[in-house]
DOMINU-646935 format. One line per 10 residues: number of its first residue (from 1); their letters; for each residue z, y negated, x of C-alpha. Coordinates in pm, 1 decimal. Layout:
! DOMINU-646935
NUM> a> Z/Y/X  ... $
END
This chain:
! DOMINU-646935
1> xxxxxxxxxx> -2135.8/2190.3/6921.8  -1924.9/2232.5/6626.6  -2033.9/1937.5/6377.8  -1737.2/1783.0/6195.0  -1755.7/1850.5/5797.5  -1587.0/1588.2/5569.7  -1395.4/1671.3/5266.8  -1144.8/1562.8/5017.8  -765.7/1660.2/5114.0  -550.2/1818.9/4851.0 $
11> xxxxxxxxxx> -309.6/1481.7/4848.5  -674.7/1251.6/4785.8  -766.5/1506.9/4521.2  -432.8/1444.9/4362.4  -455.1/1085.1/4390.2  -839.5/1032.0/4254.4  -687.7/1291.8/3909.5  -391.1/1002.4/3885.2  -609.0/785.7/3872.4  -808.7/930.0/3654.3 $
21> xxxxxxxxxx> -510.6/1017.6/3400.7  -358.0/641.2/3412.7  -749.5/513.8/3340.9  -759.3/733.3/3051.7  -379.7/662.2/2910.0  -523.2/286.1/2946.1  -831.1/329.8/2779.4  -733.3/557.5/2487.0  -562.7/326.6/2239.9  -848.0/89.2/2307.8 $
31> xxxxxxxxxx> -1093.7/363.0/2142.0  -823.3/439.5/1872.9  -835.5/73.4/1810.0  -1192.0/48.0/1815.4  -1261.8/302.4/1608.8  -975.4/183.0/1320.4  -1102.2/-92.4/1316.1  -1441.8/21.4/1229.0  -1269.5/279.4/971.4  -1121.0/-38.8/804.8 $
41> xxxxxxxxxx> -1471.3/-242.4/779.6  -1588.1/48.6/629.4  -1340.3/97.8/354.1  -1335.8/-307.6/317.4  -1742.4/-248.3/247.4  -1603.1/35.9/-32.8  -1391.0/-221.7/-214.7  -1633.5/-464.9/-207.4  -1926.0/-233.4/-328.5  -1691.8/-153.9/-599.4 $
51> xxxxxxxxxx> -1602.3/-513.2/-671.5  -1910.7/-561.3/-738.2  -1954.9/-287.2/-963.2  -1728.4/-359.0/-1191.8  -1926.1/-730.0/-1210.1  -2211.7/-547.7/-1330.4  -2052.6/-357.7/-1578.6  -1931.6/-667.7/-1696.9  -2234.1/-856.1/-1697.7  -2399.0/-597.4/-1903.4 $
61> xxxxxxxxxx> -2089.5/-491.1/-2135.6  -1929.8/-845.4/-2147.5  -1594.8/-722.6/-2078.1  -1437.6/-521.7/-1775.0  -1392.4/-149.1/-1823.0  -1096.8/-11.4/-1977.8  -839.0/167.4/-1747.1  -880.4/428.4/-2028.9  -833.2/421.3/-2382.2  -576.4/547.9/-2632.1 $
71> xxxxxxxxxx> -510.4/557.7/-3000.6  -218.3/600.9/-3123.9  -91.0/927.3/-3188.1  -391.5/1058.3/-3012.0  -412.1/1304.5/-2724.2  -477.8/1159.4/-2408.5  -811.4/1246.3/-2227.4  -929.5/868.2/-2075.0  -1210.4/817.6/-1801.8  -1087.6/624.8/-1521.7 $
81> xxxxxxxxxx> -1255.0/292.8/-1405.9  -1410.2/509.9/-1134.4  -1581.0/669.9/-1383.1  -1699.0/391.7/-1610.7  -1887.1/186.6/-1306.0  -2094.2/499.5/-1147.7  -2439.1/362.4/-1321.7  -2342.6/38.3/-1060.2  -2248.9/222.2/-739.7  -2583.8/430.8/-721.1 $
91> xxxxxxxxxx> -2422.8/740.6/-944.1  -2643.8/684.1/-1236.4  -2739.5/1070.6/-1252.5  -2387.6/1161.8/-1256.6  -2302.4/940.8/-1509.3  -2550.3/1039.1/-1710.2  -2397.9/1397.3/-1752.7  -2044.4/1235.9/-1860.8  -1993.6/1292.5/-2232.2  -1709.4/1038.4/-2314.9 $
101> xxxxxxxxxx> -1692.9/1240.8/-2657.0  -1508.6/1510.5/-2459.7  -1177.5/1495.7/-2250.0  -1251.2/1506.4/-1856.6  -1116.3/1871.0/-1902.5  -1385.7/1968.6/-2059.9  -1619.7/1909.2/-1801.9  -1507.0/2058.9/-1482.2  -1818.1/2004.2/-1281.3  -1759.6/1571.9/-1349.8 $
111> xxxxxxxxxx> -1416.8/1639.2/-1172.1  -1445.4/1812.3/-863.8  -1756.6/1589.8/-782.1  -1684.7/1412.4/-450.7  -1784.8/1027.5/-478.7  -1784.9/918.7/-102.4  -1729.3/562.0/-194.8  -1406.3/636.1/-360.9  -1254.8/778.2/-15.5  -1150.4/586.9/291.5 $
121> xxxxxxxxxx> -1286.2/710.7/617.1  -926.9/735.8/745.2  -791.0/975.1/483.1  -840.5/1319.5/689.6  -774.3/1522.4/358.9  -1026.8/1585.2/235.7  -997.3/1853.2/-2.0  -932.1/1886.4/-418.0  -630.5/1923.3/-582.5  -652.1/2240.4/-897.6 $
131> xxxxxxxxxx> -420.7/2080.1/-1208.1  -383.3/2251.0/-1531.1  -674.6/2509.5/-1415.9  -901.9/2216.3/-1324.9  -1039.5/2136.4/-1005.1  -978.5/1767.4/-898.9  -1144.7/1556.4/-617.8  -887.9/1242.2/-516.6  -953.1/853.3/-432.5  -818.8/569.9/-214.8 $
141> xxxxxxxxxx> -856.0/280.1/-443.3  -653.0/256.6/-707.4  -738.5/-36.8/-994.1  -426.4/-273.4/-1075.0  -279.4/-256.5/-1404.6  24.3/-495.0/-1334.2  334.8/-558.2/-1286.1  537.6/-228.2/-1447.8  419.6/-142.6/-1809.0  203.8/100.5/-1800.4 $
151> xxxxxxxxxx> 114.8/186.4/-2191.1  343.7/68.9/-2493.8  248.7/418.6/-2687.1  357.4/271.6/-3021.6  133.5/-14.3/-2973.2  -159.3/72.5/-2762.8  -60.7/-239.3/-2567.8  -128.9/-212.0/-2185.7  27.3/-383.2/-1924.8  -49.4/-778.4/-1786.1 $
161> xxxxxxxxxx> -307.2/-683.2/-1469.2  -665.6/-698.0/-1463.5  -726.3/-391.8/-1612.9  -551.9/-159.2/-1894.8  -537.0/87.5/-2159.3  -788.9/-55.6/-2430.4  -868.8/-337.2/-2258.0  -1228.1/-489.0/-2230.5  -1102.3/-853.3/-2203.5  -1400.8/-1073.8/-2007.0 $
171> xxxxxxxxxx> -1351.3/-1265.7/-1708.2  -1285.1/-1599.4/-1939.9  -926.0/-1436.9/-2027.4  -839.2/-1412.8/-1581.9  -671.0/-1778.0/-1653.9  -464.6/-1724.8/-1341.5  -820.4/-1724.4/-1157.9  -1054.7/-1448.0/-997.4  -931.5/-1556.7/-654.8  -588.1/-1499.6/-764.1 $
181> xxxxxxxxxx> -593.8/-1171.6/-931.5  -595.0/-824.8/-717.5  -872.4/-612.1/-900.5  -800.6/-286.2/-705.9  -647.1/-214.5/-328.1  -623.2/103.5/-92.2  -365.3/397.5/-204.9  -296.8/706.6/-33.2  -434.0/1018.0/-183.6  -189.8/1346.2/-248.3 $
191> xxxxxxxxxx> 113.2/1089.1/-258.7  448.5/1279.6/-421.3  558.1/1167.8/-754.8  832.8/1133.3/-953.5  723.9/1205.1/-1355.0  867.8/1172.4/-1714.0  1228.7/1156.1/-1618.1  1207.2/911.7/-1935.5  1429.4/606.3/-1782.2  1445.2/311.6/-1851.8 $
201> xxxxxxxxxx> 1385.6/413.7/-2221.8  1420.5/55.4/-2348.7  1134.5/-141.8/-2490.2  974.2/-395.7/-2259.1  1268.9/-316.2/-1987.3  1255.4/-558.5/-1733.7  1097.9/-437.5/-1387.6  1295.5/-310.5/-1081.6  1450.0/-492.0/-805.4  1483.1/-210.1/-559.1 $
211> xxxxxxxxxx> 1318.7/64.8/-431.4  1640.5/213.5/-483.4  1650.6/177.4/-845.7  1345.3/316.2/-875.3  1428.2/624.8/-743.6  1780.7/677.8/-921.3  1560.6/662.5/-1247.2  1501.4/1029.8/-1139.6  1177.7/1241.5/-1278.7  1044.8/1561.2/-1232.7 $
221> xxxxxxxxxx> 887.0/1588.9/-861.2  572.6/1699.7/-763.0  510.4/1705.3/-371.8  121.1/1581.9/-407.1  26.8/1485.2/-723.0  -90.2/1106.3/-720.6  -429.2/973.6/-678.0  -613.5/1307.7/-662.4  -849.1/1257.8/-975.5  -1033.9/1004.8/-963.1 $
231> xxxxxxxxxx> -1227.8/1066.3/-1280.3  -847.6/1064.7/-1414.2  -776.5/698.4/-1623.7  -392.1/788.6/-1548.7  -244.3/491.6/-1374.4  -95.2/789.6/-1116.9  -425.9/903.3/-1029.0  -694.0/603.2/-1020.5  -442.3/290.2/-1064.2  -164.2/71.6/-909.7 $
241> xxxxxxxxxx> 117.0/-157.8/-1010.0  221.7/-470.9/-837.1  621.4/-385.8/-863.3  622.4/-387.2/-488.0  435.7/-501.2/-166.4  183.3/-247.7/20.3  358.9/7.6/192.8  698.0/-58.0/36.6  875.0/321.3/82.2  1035.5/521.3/-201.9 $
251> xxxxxxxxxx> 1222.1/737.5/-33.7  1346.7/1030.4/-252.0  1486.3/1399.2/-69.6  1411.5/1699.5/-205.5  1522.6/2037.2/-5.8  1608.1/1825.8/315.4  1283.6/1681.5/315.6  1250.1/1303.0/257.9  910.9/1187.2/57.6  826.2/862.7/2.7 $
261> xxxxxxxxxx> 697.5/872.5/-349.6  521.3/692.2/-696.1  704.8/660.6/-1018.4  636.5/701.6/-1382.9  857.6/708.9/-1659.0  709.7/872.3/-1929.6  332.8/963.8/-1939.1  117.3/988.1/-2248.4  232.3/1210.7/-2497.4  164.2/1165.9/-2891.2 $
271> xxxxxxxxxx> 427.7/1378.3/-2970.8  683.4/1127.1/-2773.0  553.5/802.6/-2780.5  746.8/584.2/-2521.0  678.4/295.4/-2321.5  573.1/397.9/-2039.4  656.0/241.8/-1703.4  506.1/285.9/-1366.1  551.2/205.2/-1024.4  261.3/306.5/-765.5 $
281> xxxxxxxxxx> 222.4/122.2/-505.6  -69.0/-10.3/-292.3  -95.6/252.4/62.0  -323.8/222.0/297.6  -416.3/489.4/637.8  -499.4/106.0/801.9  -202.1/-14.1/1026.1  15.7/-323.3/919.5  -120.8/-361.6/528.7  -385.2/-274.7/316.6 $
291> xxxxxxxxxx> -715.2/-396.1/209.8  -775.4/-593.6/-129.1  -1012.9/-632.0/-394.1  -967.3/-937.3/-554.8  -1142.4/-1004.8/-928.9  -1398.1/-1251.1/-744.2  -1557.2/-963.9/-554.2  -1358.0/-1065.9/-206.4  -1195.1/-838.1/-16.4  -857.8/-939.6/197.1 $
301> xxxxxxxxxx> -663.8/-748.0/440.0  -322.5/-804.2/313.7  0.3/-742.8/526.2  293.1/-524.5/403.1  500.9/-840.3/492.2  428.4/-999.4/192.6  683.3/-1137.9/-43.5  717.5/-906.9/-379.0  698.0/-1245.6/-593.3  358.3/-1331.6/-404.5 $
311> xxxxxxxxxx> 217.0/-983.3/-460.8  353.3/-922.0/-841.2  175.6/-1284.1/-923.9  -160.4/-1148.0/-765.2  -117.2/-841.7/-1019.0  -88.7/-1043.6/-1338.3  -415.7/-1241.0/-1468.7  -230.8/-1449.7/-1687.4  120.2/-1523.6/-1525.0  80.2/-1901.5/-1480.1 $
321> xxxxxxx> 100.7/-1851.4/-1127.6  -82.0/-1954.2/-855.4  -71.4/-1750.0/-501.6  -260.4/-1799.5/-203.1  -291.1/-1566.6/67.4  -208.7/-1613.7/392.2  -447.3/-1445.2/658.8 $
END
């Protein structure tokens, strides 16, 4: 007798791989979520490592650290922020190699280090950037400096965030309150830039209303220049403003191609001393906003939907104001 053999037709073979391809289309952005949202902790857990950081350094210096520093008529060569809190984020052998007697330039080696607490697990560049013969490594957290002014070169005088060119103020002088004043917040590495066009040239000029504005003030443009030095005390490589909420776009076309870009007016020069004006703005690789360091060591996820009074309040630490964020 013949005995009957069972088997799969082709049209139950075709069904089973439908079914198959619809579970996995289902499934998919449930694992991309997953996983983003586990990227996100993580870089949360960076800021707030590096909150606390710059507490120590305060608690044993009895100020915060500088942005960088500048005298005038000096050449610029400041350390970053970054660099000034390694001894408190487990980097006390690489600080201790850092002679602050020399520019950064001068010690190659410091700036192609990678730091893996200055990078968010979402950035998939990762590579250095070679400027002026030096190789660079880049960061995702950029410290805030304020509002707009970025250096008043004929007065050393930095701008009205938490940190600055010069400053070493102590937590006493953050009258707006810790809980109201950003400390630091996610940025995109290799962001385009728009440098030294030299506008607005006015003293103390007031600060933009428009992305639009911003753009028309023109520049030199470099395709991936911002935030790729972290040991860098530039406010284009290791800082932010609070001009504009997270994710607010710049858009600016060079060649057909539209970049959405930071701003600076005029970067330090002692030939040319200017006041020097700067608008980079808080990115994030995290969907719907970006994460936030605030001065009291908290870290909020804050949504692009902000207001840009809100968010330029949270960058000054002695507006008056009073903000409160909404979850």
């Amino acid at each position: 007798m013949n005995r009957l053999r069972s088997a799969f037709t082709l049209v139950e073979l075709l069904v089973v791989i439908a079914i198959i391809g619809v579970l996995v289309g289902l499934l998919l952005p449930a694992v991309q979520a997953a996983r983003e949202a586990a990227r996100r902790l993580s870089c949360s857990n960076h800021l707030k490592q590096i909150g606390l950081a710059v507490h120590g350094f305060h608690d044993v210096y009895k100020g915060v650290p500088p942005q960088a520093t500048y005298t005038v008529g000096s050449t610029f060569s400041g350390y970053s922020v970054h660099t000034r809190i390694l001894p408190f984020v487990e980097q006390g052998n690489l600080f201790a190699n850092v002679d602050f007697n020399l520019g950064y330039a001068a010690q190659p080696e410091i700036c192609r280090m990678k730091i893996p607490l200055y990078r968010c697990p979402s950035d998939g560049r990762d590579e250095t950037r070679v400027d002026g013969g030096i190789e660079f490594y880049p960061t995702n957290y950029g410290f805030n400096i304020g509002t707009w002014l970025g250096l008043d070169q004929q007065t050393a005088q930095g701008g009205d965030g938490a940190f600055g060119y010069n400053m070493r103020h102590n937590l006493a002088a953050i009258t707006d309150g810790l809980s109201n004043t950003l400390a630091a917040a996610d940025v995109k590495s290799f962001t385009p830039a728009l440098l030294d066009g030299g506008q607005p040239a006015a003293a103390f000029a007031p600060p933009p209303q428009t992305p639009e504005q911003v753009v028309a003030y023109g520049g030199t443009f470099d395709k991936d220049y911002c935030h790729t030095q972290w040991v860098t005390g530039r406010t284009l490589q290791s800082g932010l403003t609070s001009t504009f909420p997270p994710n607010t776009k710049f858009l600016y076309t060079v060649s057909g191609v539209t970049y959405d870009v930071d701003f600076t007016s005029a970067r330090v020069s002692p030939t040319a001393p200017r006041h020097g004006y700067r608008v980079v703005t808080a990115r994030s690789y995290h969907p719907g906003g970006v994460n936030a360091l605030l001065l009291d060591g908290s870290v909020r996820f804050v949504a692009s939907s902000i207001t840009r009074d809100v968010w330029r309040a949270f960058g000054t630490r002695a507006g008056g104001d009073l903000a409160i964020f909404a979850e």
